[in-house]
Backbone as CSV, one residue per row, in Angstrom:
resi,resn,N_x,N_y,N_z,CA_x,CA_y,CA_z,C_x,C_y,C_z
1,UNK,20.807,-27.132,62.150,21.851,-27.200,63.148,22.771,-25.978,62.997
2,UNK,23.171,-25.420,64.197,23.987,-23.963,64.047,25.526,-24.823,63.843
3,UNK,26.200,-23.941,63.630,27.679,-24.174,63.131,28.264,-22.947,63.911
4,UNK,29.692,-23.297,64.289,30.889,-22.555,64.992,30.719,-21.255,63.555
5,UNK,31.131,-20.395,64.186,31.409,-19.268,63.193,32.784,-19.204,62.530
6,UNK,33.841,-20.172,63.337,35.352,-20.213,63.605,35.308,-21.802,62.997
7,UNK,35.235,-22.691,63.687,35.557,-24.021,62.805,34.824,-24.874,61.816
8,UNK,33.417,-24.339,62.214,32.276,-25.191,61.431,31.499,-26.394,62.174
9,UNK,31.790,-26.918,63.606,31.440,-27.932,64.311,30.393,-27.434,64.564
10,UNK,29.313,-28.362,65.157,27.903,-28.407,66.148,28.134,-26.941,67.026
11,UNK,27.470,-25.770,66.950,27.583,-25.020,67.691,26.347,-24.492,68.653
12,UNK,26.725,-23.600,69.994,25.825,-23.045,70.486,26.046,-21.237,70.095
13,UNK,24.545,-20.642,70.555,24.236,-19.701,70.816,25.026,-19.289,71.846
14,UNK,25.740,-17.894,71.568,26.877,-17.653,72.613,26.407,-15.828,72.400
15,UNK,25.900,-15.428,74.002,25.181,-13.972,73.666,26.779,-12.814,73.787
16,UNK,27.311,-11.994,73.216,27.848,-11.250,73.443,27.985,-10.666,74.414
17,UNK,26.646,-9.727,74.813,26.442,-8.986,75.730,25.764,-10.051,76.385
18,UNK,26.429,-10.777,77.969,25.874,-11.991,78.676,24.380,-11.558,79.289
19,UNK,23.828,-12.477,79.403,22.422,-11.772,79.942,22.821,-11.630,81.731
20,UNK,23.495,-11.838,82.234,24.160,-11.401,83.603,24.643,-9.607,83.627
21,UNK,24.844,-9.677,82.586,25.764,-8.162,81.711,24.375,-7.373,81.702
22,UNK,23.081,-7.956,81.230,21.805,-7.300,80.621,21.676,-6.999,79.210
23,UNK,22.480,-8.268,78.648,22.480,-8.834,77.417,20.810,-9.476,77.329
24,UNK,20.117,-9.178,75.893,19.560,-9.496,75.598,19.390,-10.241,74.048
25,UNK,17.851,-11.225,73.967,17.822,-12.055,72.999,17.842,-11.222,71.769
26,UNK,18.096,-11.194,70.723,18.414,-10.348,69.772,19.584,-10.990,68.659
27,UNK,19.634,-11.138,67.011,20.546,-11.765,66.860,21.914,-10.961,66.503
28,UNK,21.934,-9.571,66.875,23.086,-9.087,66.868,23.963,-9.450,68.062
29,UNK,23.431,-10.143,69.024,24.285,-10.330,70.420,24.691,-11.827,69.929
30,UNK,24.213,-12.524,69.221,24.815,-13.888,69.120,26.184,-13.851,68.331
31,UNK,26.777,-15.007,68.683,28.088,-15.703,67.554,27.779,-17.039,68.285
32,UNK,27.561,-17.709,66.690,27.828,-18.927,66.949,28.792,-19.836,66.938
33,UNK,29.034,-20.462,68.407,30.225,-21.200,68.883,29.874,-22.255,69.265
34,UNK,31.167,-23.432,69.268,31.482,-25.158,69.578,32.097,-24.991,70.560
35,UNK,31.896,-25.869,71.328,31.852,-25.888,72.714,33.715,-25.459,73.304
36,UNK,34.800,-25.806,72.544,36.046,-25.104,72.561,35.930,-23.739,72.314
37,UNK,35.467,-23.111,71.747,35.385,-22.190,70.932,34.677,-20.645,72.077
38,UNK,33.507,-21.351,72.525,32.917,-20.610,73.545,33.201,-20.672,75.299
39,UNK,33.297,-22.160,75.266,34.036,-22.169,76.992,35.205,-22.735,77.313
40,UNK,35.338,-22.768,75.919,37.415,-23.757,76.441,38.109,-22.414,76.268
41,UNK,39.857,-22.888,76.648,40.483,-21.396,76.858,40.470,-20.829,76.215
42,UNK,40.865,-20.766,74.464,40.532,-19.717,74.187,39.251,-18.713,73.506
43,UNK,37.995,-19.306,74.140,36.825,-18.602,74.123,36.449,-17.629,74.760
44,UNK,35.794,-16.568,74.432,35.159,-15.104,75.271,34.964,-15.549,76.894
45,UNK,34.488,-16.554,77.452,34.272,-16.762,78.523,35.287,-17.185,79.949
46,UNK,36.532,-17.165,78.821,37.964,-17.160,79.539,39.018,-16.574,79.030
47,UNK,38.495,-15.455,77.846,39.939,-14.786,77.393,39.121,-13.502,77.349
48,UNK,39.563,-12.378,78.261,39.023,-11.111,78.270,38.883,-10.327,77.427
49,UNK,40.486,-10.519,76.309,40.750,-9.896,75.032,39.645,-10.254,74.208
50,UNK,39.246,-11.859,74.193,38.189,-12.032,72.979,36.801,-11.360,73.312
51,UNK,36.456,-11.735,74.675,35.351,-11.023,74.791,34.813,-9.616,74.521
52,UNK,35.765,-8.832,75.016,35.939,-7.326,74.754,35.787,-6.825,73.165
53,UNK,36.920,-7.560,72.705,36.980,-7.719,71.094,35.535,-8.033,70.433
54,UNK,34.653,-8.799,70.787,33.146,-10.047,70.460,32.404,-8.057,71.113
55,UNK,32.596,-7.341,72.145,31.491,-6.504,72.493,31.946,-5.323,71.614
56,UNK,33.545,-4.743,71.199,33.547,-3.898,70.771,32.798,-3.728,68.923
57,UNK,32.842,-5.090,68.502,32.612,-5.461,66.969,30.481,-5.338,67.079
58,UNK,30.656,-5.547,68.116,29.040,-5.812,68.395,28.197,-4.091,68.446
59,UNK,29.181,-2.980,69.382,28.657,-2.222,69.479,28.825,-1.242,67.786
60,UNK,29.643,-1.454,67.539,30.115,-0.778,66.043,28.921,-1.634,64.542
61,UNK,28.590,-2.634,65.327,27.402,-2.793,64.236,26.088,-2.352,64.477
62,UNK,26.072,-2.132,65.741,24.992,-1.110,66.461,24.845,0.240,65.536
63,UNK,26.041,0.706,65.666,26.342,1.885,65.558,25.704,2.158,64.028
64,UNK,26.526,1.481,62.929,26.204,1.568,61.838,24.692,1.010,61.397
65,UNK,24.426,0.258,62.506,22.869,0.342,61.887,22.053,1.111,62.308
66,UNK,21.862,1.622,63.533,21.360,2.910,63.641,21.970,4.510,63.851
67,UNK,22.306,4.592,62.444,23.028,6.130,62.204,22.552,7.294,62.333
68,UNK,21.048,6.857,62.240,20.104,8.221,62.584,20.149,8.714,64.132
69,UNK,19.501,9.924,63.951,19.881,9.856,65.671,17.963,10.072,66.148
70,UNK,16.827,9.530,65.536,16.175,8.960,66.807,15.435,7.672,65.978
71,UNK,14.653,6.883,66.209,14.089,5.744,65.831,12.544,5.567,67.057
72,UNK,11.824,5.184,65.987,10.939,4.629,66.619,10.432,2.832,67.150
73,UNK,9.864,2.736,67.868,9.752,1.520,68.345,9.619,0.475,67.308
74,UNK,8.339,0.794,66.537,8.562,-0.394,65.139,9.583,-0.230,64.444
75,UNK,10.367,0.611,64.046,11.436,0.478,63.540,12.684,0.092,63.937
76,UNK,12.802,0.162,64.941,13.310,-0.591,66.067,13.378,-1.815,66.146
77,UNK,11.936,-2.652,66.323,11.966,-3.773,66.219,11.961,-4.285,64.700
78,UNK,11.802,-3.767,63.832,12.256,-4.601,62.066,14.076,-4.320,61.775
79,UNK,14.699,-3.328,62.210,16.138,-3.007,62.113,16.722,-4.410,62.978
80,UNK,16.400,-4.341,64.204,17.364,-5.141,65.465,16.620,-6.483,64.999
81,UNK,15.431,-6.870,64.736,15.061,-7.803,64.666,14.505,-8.842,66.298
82,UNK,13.846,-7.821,66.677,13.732,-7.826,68.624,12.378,-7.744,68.712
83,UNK,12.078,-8.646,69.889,10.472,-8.845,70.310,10.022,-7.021,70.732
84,UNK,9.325,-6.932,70.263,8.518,-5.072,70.455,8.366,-5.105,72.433
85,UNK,7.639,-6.356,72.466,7.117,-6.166,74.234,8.721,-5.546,74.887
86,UNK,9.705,-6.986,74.356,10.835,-6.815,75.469,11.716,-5.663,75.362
87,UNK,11.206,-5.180,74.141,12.215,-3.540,73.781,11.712,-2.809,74.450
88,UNK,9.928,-2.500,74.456,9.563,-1.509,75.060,9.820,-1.587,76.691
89,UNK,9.945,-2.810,77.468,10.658,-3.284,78.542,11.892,-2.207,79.053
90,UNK,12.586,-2.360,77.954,14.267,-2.171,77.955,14.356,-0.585,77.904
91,UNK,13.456,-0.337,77.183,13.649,1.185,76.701,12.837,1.836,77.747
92,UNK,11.996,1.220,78.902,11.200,2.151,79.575,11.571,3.373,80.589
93,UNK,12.761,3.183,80.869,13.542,4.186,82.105,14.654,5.176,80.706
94,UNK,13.640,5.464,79.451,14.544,6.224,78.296,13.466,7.034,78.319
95,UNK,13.944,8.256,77.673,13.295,9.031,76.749,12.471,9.029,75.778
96,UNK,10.940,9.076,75.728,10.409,8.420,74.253,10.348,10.337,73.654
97,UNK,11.522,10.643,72.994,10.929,11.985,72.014,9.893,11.973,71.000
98,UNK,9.618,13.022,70.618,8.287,13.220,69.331,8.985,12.258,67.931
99,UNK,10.113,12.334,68.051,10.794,11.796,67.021,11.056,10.094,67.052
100,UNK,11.342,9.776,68.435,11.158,8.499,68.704,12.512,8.020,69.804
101,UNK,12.964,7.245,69.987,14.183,6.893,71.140,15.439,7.151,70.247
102,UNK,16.183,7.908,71.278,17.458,8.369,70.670,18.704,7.378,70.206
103,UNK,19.462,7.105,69.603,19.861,5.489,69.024,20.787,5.471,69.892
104,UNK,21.521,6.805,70.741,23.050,6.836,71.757,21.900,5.733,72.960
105,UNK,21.016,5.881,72.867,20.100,5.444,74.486,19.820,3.780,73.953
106,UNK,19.022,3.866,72.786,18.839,2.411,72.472,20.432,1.220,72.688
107,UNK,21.385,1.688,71.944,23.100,1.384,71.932,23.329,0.699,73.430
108,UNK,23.504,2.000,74.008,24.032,2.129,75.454,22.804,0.919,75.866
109,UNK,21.661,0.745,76.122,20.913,-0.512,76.650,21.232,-1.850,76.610
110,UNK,21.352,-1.998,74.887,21.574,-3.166,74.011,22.782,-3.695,74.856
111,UNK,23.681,-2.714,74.618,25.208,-3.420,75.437,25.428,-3.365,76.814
112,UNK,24.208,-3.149,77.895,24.416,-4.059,78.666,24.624,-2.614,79.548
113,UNK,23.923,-1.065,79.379,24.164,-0.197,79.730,26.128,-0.031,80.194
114,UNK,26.548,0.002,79.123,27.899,0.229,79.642,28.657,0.734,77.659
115,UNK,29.289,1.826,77.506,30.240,2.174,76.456,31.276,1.224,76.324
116,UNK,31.752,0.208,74.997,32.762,-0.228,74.628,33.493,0.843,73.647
117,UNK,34.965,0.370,73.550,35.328,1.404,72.858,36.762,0.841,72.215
118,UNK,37.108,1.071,71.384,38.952,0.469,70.862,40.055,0.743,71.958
119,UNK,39.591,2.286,72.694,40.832,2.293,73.078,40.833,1.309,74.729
120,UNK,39.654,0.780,75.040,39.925,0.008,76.255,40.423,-1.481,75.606
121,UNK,39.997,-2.097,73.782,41.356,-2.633,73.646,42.975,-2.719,73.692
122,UNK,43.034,-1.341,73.573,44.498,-0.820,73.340,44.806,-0.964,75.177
123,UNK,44.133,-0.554,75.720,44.303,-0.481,77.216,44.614,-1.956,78.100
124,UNK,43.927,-2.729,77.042,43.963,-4.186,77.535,45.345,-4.657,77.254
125,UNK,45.616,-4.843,75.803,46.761,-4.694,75.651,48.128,-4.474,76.123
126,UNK,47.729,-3.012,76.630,49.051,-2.361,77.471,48.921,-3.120,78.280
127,UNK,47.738,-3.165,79.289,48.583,-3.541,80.792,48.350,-5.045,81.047
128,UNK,48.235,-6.389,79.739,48.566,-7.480,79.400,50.216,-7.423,79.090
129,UNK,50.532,-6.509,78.461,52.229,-6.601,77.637,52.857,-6.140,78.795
130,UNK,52.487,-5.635,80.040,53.214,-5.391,81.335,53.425,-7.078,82.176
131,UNK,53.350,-7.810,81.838,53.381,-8.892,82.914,53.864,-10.022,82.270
Protein backbone atom coordinates (compact mmCIF):
# COMPACT_ATOMS: atom_id res chain seq x y z
CA UNK A 1 0.00 0.00 0.00
CA UNK A 2 1.51 3.55 -1.00
CA UNK A 3 1.59 6.11 1.82
CA UNK A 4 1.15 10.13 1.65
CA UNK A 5 4.71 11.41 1.41
CA UNK A 6 3.32 14.32 3.90
CA UNK A 7 1.08 12.45 6.48
CA UNK A 8 1.51 8.75 6.07
CA UNK A 9 -2.34 7.86 5.15
CA UNK A 10 -3.56 5.44 2.19
CA UNK A 11 -2.12 7.30 -0.71
CA UNK A 12 -2.40 7.79 -4.52
CA UNK A 13 -0.02 8.16 -7.35
CA UNK A 14 -0.04 11.90 -8.03
CA UNK A 15 2.10 12.60 -11.56
CA UNK A 16 3.94 15.93 -11.28
CA UNK A 17 4.18 16.66 -14.70
CA UNK A 18 0.05 15.89 -15.37
CA UNK A 19 -0.28 13.65 -18.28
CA UNK A 20 -2.68 16.56 -19.80
CA UNK A 21 0.78 18.66 -19.33
CA UNK A 22 2.57 15.45 -21.36
CA UNK A 23 3.56 14.13 -18.14
CA UNK A 24 4.63 10.80 -18.32
CA UNK A 25 4.73 7.27 -16.35
CA UNK A 26 8.09 7.36 -14.83
CA UNK A 27 8.82 7.38 -11.02
CA UNK A 28 10.49 10.67 -10.94
CA UNK A 29 7.04 12.36 -11.87
CA UNK A 30 5.29 10.69 -8.92
CA UNK A 31 4.68 11.94 -5.11
CA UNK A 32 2.78 10.03 -3.22
CA UNK A 33 -0.44 11.63 -1.91
CA UNK A 34 -3.92 11.08 0.40
CA UNK A 35 -6.62 12.18 -1.01
CA UNK A 36 -6.39 15.89 1.10
CA UNK A 37 -3.10 16.10 0.26
CA UNK A 38 -3.47 15.77 -3.63
CA UNK A 39 -7.06 17.22 -4.38
CA UNK A 40 -8.20 19.03 -1.27
CA UNK A 41 -7.10 22.75 -0.98
CA UNK A 42 -4.07 22.59 -0.11
CA UNK A 43 -2.82 20.07 -2.78
CA UNK A 44 -0.88 20.75 -6.26
CA UNK A 45 -4.20 20.45 -7.99
CA UNK A 46 -5.57 23.63 -6.31
CA UNK A 47 -2.60 25.54 -5.02
CA UNK A 48 -0.43 26.80 -7.99
CA UNK A 49 2.46 27.58 -5.56
CA UNK A 50 2.58 23.78 -4.63
CA UNK A 51 2.39 22.60 -7.93
CA UNK A 52 5.03 24.76 -9.47
CA UNK A 53 7.12 24.10 -6.33
CA UNK A 54 6.27 19.69 -6.94
CA UNK A 55 7.64 20.71 -11.01
CA UNK A 56 10.48 22.95 -10.06
CA UNK A 57 12.03 20.10 -7.37
CA UNK A 58 11.19 17.56 -10.16
CA UNK A 59 13.10 19.29 -12.91
CA UNK A 60 16.33 19.89 -10.62
CA UNK A 61 16.38 16.11 -10.00
CA UNK A 62 16.35 15.73 -13.67
CA UNK A 63 18.99 17.88 -13.85
CA UNK A 64 21.30 16.27 -11.39
CA UNK A 65 20.74 13.02 -12.72
CA UNK A 66 21.57 13.61 -16.02
CA UNK A 67 24.70 15.92 -15.79
CA UNK A 68 26.28 14.65 -18.79
CA UNK A 69 25.39 16.34 -21.72
CA UNK A 70 24.36 13.34 -24.12
CA UNK A 71 22.91 9.82 -23.05
CA UNK A 72 21.91 7.04 -24.80
CA UNK A 73 18.60 5.27 -24.99
CA UNK A 74 19.52 2.26 -22.65
CA UNK A 75 20.93 4.41 -20.42
CA UNK A 76 18.24 6.36 -20.41
CA UNK A 77 15.97 3.86 -19.65
CA UNK A 78 18.16 2.21 -16.41
CA UNK A 79 18.87 6.11 -15.02
CA UNK A 80 14.91 7.34 -15.36
CA UNK A 81 13.77 3.96 -14.81
CA UNK A 82 11.21 4.31 -18.09
CA UNK A 83 9.67 1.81 -20.52
CA UNK A 84 12.52 2.01 -23.67
CA UNK A 85 9.30 1.74 -26.32
CA UNK A 86 7.60 4.91 -24.64
CA UNK A 87 10.97 6.92 -24.44
CA UNK A 88 11.86 6.17 -27.82
CA UNK A 89 8.09 7.50 -28.50
CA UNK A 90 8.91 10.73 -26.62
CA UNK A 91 12.26 11.31 -27.90
CA UNK A 92 11.27 10.81 -31.63
CA UNK A 93 10.78 14.57 -32.94
CA UNK A 94 14.74 14.93 -30.98
CA UNK A 95 17.96 14.65 -32.15
CA UNK A 96 19.52 11.12 -31.91
CA UNK A 97 23.58 12.37 -32.01
CA UNK A 98 26.58 9.82 -32.45
CA UNK A 99 26.85 10.36 -28.81
CA UNK A 100 23.27 9.75 -27.98
CA UNK A 101 20.13 12.35 -26.97
CA UNK A 102 21.17 15.51 -25.54
CA UNK A 103 19.94 15.54 -21.63
CA UNK A 104 18.72 19.73 -22.23
CA UNK A 105 16.17 17.69 -24.95
CA UNK A 106 15.47 14.55 -22.84
CA UNK A 107 14.64 17.33 -19.52
CA UNK A 108 12.69 19.71 -21.61
CA UNK A 109 10.29 16.40 -22.81
CA UNK A 110 10.09 14.76 -19.39
CA UNK A 111 8.55 18.11 -18.08
CA UNK A 112 5.97 18.34 -20.27
CA UNK A 113 8.08 20.30 -23.07
CA UNK A 114 8.05 23.49 -21.08
CA UNK A 115 11.38 25.13 -18.70
CA UNK A 116 10.61 25.40 -14.85
CA UNK A 117 12.72 27.59 -13.08
CA UNK A 118 13.01 29.37 -9.24
CA UNK A 119 12.63 32.54 -10.51
CA UNK A 120 8.91 31.91 -11.88
CA UNK A 121 8.61 30.91 -8.04
CA UNK A 122 9.80 34.18 -6.97
CA UNK A 123 7.43 35.58 -9.72
CA UNK A 124 4.56 33.72 -8.23
CA UNK A 125 5.18 35.07 -5.15
CA UNK A 126 5.39 38.66 -6.19
CA UNK A 127 2.32 38.95 -7.97
CA UNK A 128 0.41 36.62 -5.08
CA UNK A 129 1.86 39.35 -2.29
CA UNK A 130 0.12 42.05 -4.70
CA UNK A 131 -3.51 41.15 -3.82
Amino acid sequence: MLKCQICGKPADKHHIVYRSQGGVDFPLNFKYLCSEHHRGKSGPHKNRKLDLLYKVEMQQKLEKLLYKEFYTLDELVNLLQINKGMLKKLLKEYKLYKEGYRSFDVIYRLMGKKKYTEYMLQEYYDFIGNF
